[in-house]
C-alpha positions, -999 to +999 in steps of 0.1 A: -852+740+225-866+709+248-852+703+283-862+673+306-870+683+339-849+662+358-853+680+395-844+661+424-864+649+453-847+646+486-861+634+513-848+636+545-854+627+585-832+632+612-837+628+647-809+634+674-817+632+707-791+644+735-785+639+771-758+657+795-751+652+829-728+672+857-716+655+886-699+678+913-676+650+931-661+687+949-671+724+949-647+737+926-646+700+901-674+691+877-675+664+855-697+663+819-708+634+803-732+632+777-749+609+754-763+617+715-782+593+692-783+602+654-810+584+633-813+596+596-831+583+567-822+599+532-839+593+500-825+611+467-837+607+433-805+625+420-812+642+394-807+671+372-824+701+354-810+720+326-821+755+327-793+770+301-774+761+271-751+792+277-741+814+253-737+790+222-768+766+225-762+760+182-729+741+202-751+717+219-750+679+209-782+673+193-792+649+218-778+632+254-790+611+273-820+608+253-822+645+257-828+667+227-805+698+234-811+716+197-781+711+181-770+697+146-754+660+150-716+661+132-691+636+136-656+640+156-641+657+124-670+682+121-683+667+094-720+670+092-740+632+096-767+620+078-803+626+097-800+665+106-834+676+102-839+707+079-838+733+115-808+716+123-793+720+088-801+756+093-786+758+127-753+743+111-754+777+086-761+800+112-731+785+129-708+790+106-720+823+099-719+837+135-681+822+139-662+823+105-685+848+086-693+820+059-730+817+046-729+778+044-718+754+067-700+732+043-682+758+030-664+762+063-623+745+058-617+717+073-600+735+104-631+755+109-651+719+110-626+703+135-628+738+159-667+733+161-664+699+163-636+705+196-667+732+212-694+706+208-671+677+224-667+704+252-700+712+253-715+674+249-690+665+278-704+690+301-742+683+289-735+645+297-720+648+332-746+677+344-775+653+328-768+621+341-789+605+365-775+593+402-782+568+420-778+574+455-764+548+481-790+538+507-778+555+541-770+535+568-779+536+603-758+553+630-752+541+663-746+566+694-717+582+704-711+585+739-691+619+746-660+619+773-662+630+799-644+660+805-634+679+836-640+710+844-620+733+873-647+765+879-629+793+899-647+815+923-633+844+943 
């Protein structure tokens, strides 16, 4: 079976410089203030890796997103559609043999052809989201934040 490797490549930098200050206006009163400035710039390919076809890779879509996954192309009725290749022909058999006990896969009923054909939509569904290529939105800049001040009332005995 062929996988893309589609890992991602995130690159990030982040700088955050802070600043605090106490005045004592009195003994017992202090008063915080502080300042931050955030600066980050994020880069991310978005992308994907399959590393498993779970437990029923003959259930694969034969191909997504230009992505050959291994399986046998059918149509939304389970009926098999012209261009299988001769392994995929022979992955269609095994199928039927490993889930209705049938040694050919058009001698499955029509029922049997429209519950593979429901696992492979669930399957192709879940192949095509997790395969899918993001684009990330640029990140934008981010100004300071100025904390409040805040007093504090320290007790000594």
């Amino acid at each position: 079976m062929e996988f893309a490797d589609r890992t991602q490549h995130i690159n990030n930098t982040s700088y955050a410089p802070f600043a605090q200050a106490n005045w004592h206006p009195t003994p017992s009163l202090t008063i915080t203030t502080g300042v931050r400035l955030s600066v980050e710039d994020r880069t991310n390919n978005g992308s994907t890796f399959i590393r498993d076809s779970g437990f029923a890779p003959e259930l694969n879509p034969a191909i997504v997103n230009g992505i050959n996954l291994g399986g046998f192309s059918s149509s939304s009725t389970g009926a098999m559609v012209p261009g299988n290749s001769a392994d995929q022909l022979a992955l269609a058999d095994r199928t039927a043999s490993k889930y209705f006990g049938v040694a050919a896969y058009n001698a499955l009923s029509t029922a049997q052809k429209q519950q593979i054909a429901d696992a492979k939509a669930i399957r192709a569904r879940r192949s095509a989201s997790s395969s899918r290529p993001a684009t990330p939105s640029p990140s934008r800049p981010t100004s300071p934040r100025s904390s409040s001040a805040r007093s504090t009332r320290s007790t000594s005995r």
